[in-house]
C-alpha positions as a printed Julia matrix, in Angstrom:
91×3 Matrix{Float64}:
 215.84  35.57  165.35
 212.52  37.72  166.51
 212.57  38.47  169.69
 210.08  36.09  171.78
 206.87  38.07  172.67
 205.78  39.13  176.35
 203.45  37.53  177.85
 200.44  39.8   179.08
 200.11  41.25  181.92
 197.08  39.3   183.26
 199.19  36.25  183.1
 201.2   37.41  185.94
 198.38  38.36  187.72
 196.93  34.5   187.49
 200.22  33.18  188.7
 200.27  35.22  191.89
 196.65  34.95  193.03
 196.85  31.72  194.67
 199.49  33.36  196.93
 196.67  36.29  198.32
 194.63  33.74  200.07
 197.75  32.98  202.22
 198.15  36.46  202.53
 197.52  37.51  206.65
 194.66  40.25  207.07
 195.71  44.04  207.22
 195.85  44.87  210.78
 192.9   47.49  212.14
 193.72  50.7   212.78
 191.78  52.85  215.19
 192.06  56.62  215.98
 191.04  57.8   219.09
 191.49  61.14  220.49
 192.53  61.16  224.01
 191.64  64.43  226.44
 193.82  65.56  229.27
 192.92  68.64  231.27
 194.84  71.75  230.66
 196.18  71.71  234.18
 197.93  68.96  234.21
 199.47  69.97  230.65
 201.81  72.44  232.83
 203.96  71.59  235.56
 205.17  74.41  238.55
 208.14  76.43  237.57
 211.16  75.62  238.58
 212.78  78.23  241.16
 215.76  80.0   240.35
 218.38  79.07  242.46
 219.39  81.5   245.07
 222.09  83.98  244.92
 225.61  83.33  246.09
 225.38  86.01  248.82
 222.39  83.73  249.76
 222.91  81.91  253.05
 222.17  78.43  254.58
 218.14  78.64  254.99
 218.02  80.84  251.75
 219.9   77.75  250.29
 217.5   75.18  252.21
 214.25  76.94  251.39
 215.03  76.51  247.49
 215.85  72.83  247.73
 212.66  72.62  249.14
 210.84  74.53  247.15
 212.78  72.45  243.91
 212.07  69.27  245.16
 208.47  70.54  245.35
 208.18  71.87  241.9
 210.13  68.04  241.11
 206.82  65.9   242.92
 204.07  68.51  241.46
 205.49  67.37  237.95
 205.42  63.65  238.48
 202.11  63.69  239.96
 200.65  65.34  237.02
 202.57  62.95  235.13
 201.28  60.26  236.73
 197.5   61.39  236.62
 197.81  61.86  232.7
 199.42  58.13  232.53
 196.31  56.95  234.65
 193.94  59.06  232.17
 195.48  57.81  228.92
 195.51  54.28  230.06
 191.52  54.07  231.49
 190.96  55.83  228.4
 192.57  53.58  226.03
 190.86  50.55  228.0
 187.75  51.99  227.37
 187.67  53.21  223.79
């Protein structure tokens, strides 16, 4: 017995194209570039800690000066959150 023949291609095609009016549109896709100033790209060094010959107010001085470096970080943080969100509200 032959073997039965394919059908074409374009057959296949017909069958499906009632299905691509159900089909849901391709989402939109927009690039923007956002800018953020160099300076608030880098936050203030950490300090080294202090040595352990270093006494109380040596000790005292570099948790300040830590917890310092710690808030000049999240502020810049914060500014470049409020940047990238007005700028992404106003494409």
């Amino acid at each position: 017995m032959p073997p039965h023949p394919r059908p074409p291609a374009w057959r296949a095609l017909l069958l499906l194209l009632p299905f691509a009016a159900c089909a849901a549109p391709a989402p939109q896709i927009q690039l923007q570039r956002l800018s953020v100033p160099a300076g608030l790209l880098a936050c203030q060094a950490q300090p080294e800690p202090p040595l352990d010959s270093a006494d109380d107010a040596d000790l005292a001085g570099w948790v300040l000066d830590l917890a310092e470096a710690g808030a000049d970080c999240r502020a810049k943080l914060e500014r470049v959150r409020d940047l990238v969100a007005a700028q992404a509200a106003h494409p």
